[in-house]
C-alpha angles and dihedrals in degrees: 000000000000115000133181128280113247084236112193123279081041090107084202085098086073101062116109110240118226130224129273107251097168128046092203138125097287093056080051090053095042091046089046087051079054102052092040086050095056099045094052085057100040086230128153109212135019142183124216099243085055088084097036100269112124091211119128091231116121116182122199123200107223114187105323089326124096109226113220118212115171111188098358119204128185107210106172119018126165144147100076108217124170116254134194123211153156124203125192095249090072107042121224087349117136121186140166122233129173110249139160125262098208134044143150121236144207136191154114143274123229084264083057098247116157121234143180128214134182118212126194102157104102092213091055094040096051094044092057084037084056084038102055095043084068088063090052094053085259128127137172105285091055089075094066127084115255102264095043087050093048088059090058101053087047097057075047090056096047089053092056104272125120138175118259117262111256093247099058086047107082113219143264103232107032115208094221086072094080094065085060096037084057096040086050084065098036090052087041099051087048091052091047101046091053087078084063081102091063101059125056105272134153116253083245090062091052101050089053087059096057088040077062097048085045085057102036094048101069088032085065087051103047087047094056092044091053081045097060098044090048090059098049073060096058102043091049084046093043116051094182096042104134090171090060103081124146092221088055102046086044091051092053097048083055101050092045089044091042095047090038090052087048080058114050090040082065103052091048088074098025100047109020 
């Protein structure tokens, strides 16, 4: 099926894309958007995110043929050469970049078999280079020095196309991931402690440490619950935020209450 082109100032491109785990129906479908996709807009080559997927999968037509790369990985590259390239997130825009013009790949089929290849065409070397920078939240104008880049933005700008406000653009690095990042220790001391029994230790010690479950255990929960609330803040501050959604958040309080509650449930009859 055709899907819509990321088209710059959409700040889904710099997403990082994550890694395919499972060679199943949905990776086809996803591969088959892509090649549709493609075709509609006579293009030839594609990453995932550039249709608004955040998998690390590229695919580049040679010839007649789609090329299909899952998980894509440049391990030697050399002989630096300019290039100069557009890509369809930024419309009739044409800049050169320094890439290499070979490089040796690896990366998998839709069966998940691993393969190597070795590229010397520059055209092709510096397409999968372009390619793979998507993956990595990266895209074209990245590779220009800031004031090179900031002309750029500018003859965008000029064609009517501006950068988000910060505010619409949700961020990086999301506050409400330090109340994970503190219920994660706090999960992880209380799963640790529970091979105390294990060790020679004084029933003292191991009082103290389910005075410690007794106390970890709501602190999990009132930081959950502080989690949840901080990211219905985000997503109303932050009109773009992707990373935002309700089923996700959800999904992480369950897994730390539920792993806290194992827990603790353990400690009752191991440590009390």
């Amino acid at each position: 099926m055709v899907q819509k082109l990321v088209v710059y100032p959409d700040p889904r491109i710099n997403s990082t894309s994550t890694d395919v785990r499972t060679f199943n129906q949905t990776l086809w479908d996803i591969l088959e958007d892509m090649k549709d996709t493609m075709k509609e807009h006579n293009m030839n080559a594609m990453s995932a995110i550039q249709i608004g997927y955040p998998y690390n999968i590229i695919i580049i037509k040679e010839n007649e043929t789609y090329w299909e790369l899952i998980n894509p990985r440049i391990l030697t590259q050399s002989g630096k050469f300019e290039s100069t390239e557009s890509t369809s997130y930024y419309p009739n825009l044409e800049v050169t970049v320094t890439r290499d013009e070979n490089i040796k790949l690896i990366y998998e089929d839709r069966e998940a078999k691993i393969h190597h290849r070795d590229i010397s065409d520059k055209e092709l070397a510096s397409t999968i280079q372009r390619k793979i920078d998507y993956t990595f939240g990266g895209n074209l104008l990245d590779k220009l020095e800031k004031k090179e880049r900031e002309k750029m933005l500018d003859h965008l700008a000029q064609n009517g196309l501006t950068p988000l406000p910060l505010d619409d653009v949700c961020p990086t690095f999301s506050n409400k991931d330090y109340f994970v990042s503190v219920s994660n220790k706090l999960i992880t001391a209380m799963g640790l402690s529970l091979l105390a029994p294990l060790f020679s230790v004084t029933p003292n010690t191991l009082a103290n440490i389910w005075t410690f479950h007794k106390i970890a255990l709501p602190l999990v929960l009132l930081l959950m619950v502080s989690f949840f609330f901080y990211a219905q803040y985000e997503a109303k501050k932050y009109s773009q935020c992707s990373s935002c959604q309700i089923g996700n958040n959800i999904g992480v309080i369950v897994k730390k209450v539920f792993l806290a509650t194992l827990f603790a449930i353990a400690g009752y009859f191991l440590l009390n």
